[in-house]
GUROPA-692873 format. One line per field, with one value per residue (C-alpha): x, y, z; residue number from 1; residue in one letter. Coordinates in steps of 0.5 Angstrom, whole numbers, plus 2048, in hexadecimal, padded with zeros to 3 digits. Example, Ala and Ser with C-alpha at 12.3 -4.5 7.8 and 13.67 -1.06 7.14 Angstrom:
% GUROPA-692873
px = (819,81B);
py = (7F7,7FE);
pz = (810,80E);
seza = (1,2);
kero = (A,S);
END
This chain:
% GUROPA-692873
px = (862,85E,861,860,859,85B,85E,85C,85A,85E,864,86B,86E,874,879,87D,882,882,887,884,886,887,884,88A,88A,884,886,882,887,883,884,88C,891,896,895,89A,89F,89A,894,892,891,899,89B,89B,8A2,8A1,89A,898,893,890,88B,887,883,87E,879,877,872,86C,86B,871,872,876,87C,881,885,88A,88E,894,896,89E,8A2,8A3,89F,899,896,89E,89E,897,895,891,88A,883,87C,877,870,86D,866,867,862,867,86D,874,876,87C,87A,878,87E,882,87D,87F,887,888,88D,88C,890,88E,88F,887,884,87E,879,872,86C,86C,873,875,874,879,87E,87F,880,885,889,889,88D,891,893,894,899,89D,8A4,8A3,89D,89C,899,894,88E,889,889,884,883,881,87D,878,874,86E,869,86A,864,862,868,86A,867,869,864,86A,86F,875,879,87D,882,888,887,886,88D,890,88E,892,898,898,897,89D,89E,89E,899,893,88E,886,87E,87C,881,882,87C,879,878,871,86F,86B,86B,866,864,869,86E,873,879,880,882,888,88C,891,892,89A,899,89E,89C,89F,8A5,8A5,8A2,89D,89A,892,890,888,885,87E,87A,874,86C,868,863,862,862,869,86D,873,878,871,86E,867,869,864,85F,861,862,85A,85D,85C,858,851,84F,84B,851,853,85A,85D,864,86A,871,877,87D,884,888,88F,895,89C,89B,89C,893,890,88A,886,888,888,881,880,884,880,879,87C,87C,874,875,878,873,86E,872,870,869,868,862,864,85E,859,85C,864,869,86D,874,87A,881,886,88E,894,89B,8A0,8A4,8A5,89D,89D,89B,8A0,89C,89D,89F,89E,8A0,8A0,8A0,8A1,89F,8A1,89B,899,896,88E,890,894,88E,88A,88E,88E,887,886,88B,886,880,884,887,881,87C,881,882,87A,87B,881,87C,877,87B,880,87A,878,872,870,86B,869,864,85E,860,860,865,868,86A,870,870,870,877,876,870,873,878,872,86F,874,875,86F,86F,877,87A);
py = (75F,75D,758,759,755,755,74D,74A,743,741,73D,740,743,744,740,742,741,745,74C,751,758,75E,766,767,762,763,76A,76D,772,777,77D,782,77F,77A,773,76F,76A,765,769,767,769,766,76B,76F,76E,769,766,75F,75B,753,74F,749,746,742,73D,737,731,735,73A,73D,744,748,74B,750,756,759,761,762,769,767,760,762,762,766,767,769,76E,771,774,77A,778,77A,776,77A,777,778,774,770,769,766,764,767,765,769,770,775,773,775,77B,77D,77C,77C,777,76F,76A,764,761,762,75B,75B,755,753,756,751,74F,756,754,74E,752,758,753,750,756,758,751,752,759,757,751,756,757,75D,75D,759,75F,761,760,763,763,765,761,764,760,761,75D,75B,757,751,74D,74C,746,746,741,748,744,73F,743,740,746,744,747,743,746,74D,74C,748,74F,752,74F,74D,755,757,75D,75C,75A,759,754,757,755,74F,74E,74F,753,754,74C,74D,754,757,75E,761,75B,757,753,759,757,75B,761,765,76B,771,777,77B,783,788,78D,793,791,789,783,780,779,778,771,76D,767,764,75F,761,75D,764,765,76B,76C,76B,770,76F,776,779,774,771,769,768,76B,767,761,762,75F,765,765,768,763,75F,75F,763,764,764,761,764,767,768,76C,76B,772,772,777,779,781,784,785,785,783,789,788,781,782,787,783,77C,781,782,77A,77A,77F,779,774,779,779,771,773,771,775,773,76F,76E,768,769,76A,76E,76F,772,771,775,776,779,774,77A,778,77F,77F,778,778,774,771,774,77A,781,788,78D,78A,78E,78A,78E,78C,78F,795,795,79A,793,78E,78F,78B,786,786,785,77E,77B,77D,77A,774,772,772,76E,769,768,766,761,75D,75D,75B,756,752,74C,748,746,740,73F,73E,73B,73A,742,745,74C,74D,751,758,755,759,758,75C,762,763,763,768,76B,76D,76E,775,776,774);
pz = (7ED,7E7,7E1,7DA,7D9,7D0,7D0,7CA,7C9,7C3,7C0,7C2,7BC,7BF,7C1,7C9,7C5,7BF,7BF,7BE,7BD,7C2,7C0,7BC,7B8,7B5,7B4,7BA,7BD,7C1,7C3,7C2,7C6,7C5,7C9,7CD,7CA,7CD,7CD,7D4,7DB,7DC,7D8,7DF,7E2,7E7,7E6,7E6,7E5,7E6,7E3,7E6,7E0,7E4,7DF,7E1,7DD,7DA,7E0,7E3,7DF,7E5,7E6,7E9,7E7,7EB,7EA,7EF,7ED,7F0,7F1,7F9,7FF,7FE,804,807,801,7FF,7F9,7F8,7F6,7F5,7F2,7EE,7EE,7E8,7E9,7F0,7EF,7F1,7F5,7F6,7FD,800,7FC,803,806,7FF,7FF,806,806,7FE,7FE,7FC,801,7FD,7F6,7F2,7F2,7EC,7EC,7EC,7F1,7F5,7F7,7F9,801,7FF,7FA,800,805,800,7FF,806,808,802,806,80D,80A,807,80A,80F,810,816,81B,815,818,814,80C,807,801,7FA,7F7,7F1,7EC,7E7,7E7,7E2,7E5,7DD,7DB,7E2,7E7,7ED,7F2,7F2,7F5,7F1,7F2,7F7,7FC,7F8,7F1,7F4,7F8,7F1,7ED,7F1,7F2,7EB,7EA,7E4,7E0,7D7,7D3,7D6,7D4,7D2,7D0,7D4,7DA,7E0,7E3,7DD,7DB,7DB,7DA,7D5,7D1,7CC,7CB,7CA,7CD,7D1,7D5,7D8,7D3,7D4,7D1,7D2,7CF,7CF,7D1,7D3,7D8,7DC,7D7,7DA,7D6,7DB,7D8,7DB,7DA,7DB,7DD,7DC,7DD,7D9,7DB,7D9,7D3,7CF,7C7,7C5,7C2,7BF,7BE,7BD,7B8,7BA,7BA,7BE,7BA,7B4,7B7,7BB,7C1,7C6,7CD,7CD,7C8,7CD,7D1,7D7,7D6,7DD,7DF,7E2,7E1,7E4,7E1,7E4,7E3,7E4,7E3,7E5,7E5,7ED,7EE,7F4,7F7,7F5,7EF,7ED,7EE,7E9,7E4,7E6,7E4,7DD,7DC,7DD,7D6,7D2,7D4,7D1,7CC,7CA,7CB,7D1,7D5,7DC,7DD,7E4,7E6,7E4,7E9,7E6,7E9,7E8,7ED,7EB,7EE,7ED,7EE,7EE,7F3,7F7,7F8,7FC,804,807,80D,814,812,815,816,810,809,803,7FC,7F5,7F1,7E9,7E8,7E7,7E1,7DE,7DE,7D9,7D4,7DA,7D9,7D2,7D3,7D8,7D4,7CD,7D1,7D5,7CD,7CA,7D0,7D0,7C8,7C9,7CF,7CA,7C4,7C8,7CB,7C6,7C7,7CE,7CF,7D7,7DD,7DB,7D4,7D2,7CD,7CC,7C6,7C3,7C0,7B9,7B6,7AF,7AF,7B4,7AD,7A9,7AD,7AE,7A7,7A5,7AA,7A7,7AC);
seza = (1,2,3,4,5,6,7,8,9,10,11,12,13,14,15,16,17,18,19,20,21,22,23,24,25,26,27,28,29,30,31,32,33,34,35,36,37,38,39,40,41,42,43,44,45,46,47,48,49,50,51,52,53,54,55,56,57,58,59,60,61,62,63,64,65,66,67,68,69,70,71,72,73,74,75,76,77,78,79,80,81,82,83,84,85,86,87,88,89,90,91,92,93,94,95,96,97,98,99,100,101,102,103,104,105,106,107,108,109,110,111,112,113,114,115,116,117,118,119,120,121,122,123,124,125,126,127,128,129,130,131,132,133,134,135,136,137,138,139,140,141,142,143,144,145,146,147,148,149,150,151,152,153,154,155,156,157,158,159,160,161,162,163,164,165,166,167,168,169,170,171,172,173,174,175,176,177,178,179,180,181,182,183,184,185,186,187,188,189,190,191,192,193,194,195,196,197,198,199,200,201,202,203,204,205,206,207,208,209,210,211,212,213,214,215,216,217,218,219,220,221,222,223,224,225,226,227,228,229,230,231,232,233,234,235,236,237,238,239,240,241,242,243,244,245,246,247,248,249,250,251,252,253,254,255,256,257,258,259,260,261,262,263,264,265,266,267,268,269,270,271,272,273,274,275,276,277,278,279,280,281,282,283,284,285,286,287,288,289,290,291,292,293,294,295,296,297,298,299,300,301,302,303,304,305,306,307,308,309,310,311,312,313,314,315,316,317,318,319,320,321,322,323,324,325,326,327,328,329,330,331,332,333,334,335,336,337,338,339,340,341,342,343,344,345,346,347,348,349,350,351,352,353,354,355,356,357,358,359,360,361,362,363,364,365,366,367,368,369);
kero = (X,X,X,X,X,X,X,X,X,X,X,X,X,X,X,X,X,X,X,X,X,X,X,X,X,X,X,X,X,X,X,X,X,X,X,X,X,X,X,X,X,X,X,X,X,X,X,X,X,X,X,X,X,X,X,X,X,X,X,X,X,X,X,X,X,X,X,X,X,X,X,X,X,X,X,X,X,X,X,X,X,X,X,X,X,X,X,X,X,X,X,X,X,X,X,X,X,X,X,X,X,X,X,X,X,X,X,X,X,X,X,X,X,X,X,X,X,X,X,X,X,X,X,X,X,X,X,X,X,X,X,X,X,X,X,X,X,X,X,X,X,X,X,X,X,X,X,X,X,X,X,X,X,X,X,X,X,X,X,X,X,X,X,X,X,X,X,X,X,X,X,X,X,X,X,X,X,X,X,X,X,X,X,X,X,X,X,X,X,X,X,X,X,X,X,X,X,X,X,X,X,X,X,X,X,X,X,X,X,X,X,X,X,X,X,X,X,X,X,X,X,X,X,X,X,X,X,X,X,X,X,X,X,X,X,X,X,X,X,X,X,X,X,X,X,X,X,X,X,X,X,X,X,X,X,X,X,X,X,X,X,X,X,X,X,X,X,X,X,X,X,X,X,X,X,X,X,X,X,X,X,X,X,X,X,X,X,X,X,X,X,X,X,X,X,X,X,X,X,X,X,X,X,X,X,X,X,X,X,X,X,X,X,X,X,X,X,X,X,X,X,X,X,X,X,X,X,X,X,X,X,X,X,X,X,X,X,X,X,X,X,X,X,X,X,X,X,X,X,X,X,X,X,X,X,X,X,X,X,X,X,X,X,X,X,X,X,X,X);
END
């Protein structure tokens, strides 16, 4: 998969460690639902996520992010699960079996392009040395990424097998950091620097109150659009300009309402909506995938089993407000990896610049927002 070729050789204007705000902070609330009390993919009862920062003298710009959808033995209890493959330039190991058996085994492990390979073999020592797990003799890893070869030197392979079963393990619940970490350390969006975004969205259906929740790690062009304001366009920092845009994407949807497979896949398509709502294309060269999967407890394949198996799952009459949450939580997570990230110098001396905050208010009230 192709990176972001828009790096501009300047001055950082930002320091690493400046706090900087999330889409809310700044007013940007999109869409009709209510968030999560943190707004995160932990939101999601069970859900966790580990982080591996990754920077090393002036070149070393990488890292990992890893999503568990429940604190036990994934592998002994599978969660259902499906993968939609919006533009695939890109790489998704795992994905046809998850698309064949609708079930995830193992955490999802997010990194950069070349460390895939090492990532998978990471998460499958991590799952064979689980306590119950020493008959397993076959594992299928889930691991997706983007490239981040702009401020990342990516043929040096710094990801190592140590940092992806550290994510893992250091995996917790709560708030969870966003911009430039873990896999999105060195990543760049709309021209800009973009990173790890998440939100969550509260919705009632079938008279229960469900909680869907995004993650992503944000490397892709297209011109910026922020709760349907051109700031792209304002800014004069979009692809086609010399540019070709091309990057990837991988959105993480989580929820605890009872779906299955067949259904996980069609909520998974709604995130697609939401990236479009950014202004993002889905260009040539993007890799643009989503993993979505559901942590009810009643849906979990228990390994080994067999016989007849009845699942009460929701009604497909019922989905509707689900798939609006992925679509509002999935706009605002791009928003938050991009206003989290600060200014990031890198391989060869190149520097992607952070969205500059001040002017996004400014923009944003000149369309009455």
């Amino acid at each position: 998969m192709r990176f972001l070729p828009l790096l501009l050789m300047v001055a950082a204007s930002a320091s690493p460690a400046e706090e900087r705000p999330r889409a809310r902070d700044i007013g940007l609330a999109p869409g009709i639902l209510a968030p999560g009390p943190l707004n995160a993919i932990t939101d999601v009862e069970g859900v966790r996520v580990g982080q591996v920062t990754i920077i090393e003298g002036d070149n070393v710009r990488t890292g990992v992010t890893a999503i568990l959808p429940h604190p036990g033995n994934i592998f002994q209890e599978k969660v259902p699960a499906a993968v939609h493959v919006g533009n695939g330039f890109g790489k998704l190991a795992g994905s046809t079996q998850v698309e064949e058996l609708g079930v995830m085994e193992t955490p999802i492990v997010l990194t950069n392009t070349l460390s895939v390979w090492r990532a998978a073999e990471a998460v499958v020592e991590y799952t064979l040395a689980l306590e119950g797990n020493q008959k397993v003799m076959s594992v299928n890893p889930l691991v997706a990424e983007t490239n981040d070869g702009g401020l990342n030197d990516i043929r040096g392979m710094h990801v190592e097998k140590r940092h992806v079963l550290e994510a893992i393990r250091g995996a917790r619940g709560g708030a969870v950091e966003e911009g430039a970490v873990g896999a999105g350390t060195g990543t760049a969006a709309f021209g800009f620097k973009g990173g790890i975004g998440t939100a969550s969205r509260l919705i009632r259906a079938a008279a229960a109150g469900y909680t869907v929740g995004v993650l992503v790690q944000t490397n892709f062009g297209g011109v910026l659009t922020m709760d349907g304001v051109p700031v792209g366009r304002e800014l004069g920092r979009y692809l086609f300009k010399g540019e070709t845009g091309d990057g990837s994407i991988i959105m993480v949807v989580a929820t605890d309402a009872p779906l299955d497979a067949r259904q996980l896949k069609r909520l998974a398509r709604r995130a697609m909506l939401g990236l479009a709502r950014t202004g993002s294309p889905s260009t040539h060269g993007s890799g643009d995938y989503v993993i979505a999967f559901s942590t009810a407890p009643p849906l979990r394949y228990r390994f080994g089993s067999a016989g007849v198996q009845s699942r009460a799952v929701l009604a497909d009459d019922s989905l509707t407000p689900l798939f609006q949450a992925a679509v509002e939580a999935t706009e605002e997570a791009i928003y938050n990896s991009l206003l989290k990230a600060a200014t990031m110098r890198g391989f060869r001396g190149a520097v992607v610049e952070a969205l500059p905050v001040d002017r996004v208010k400014q923009i944003m009230r000149k369309y009455g927002r």
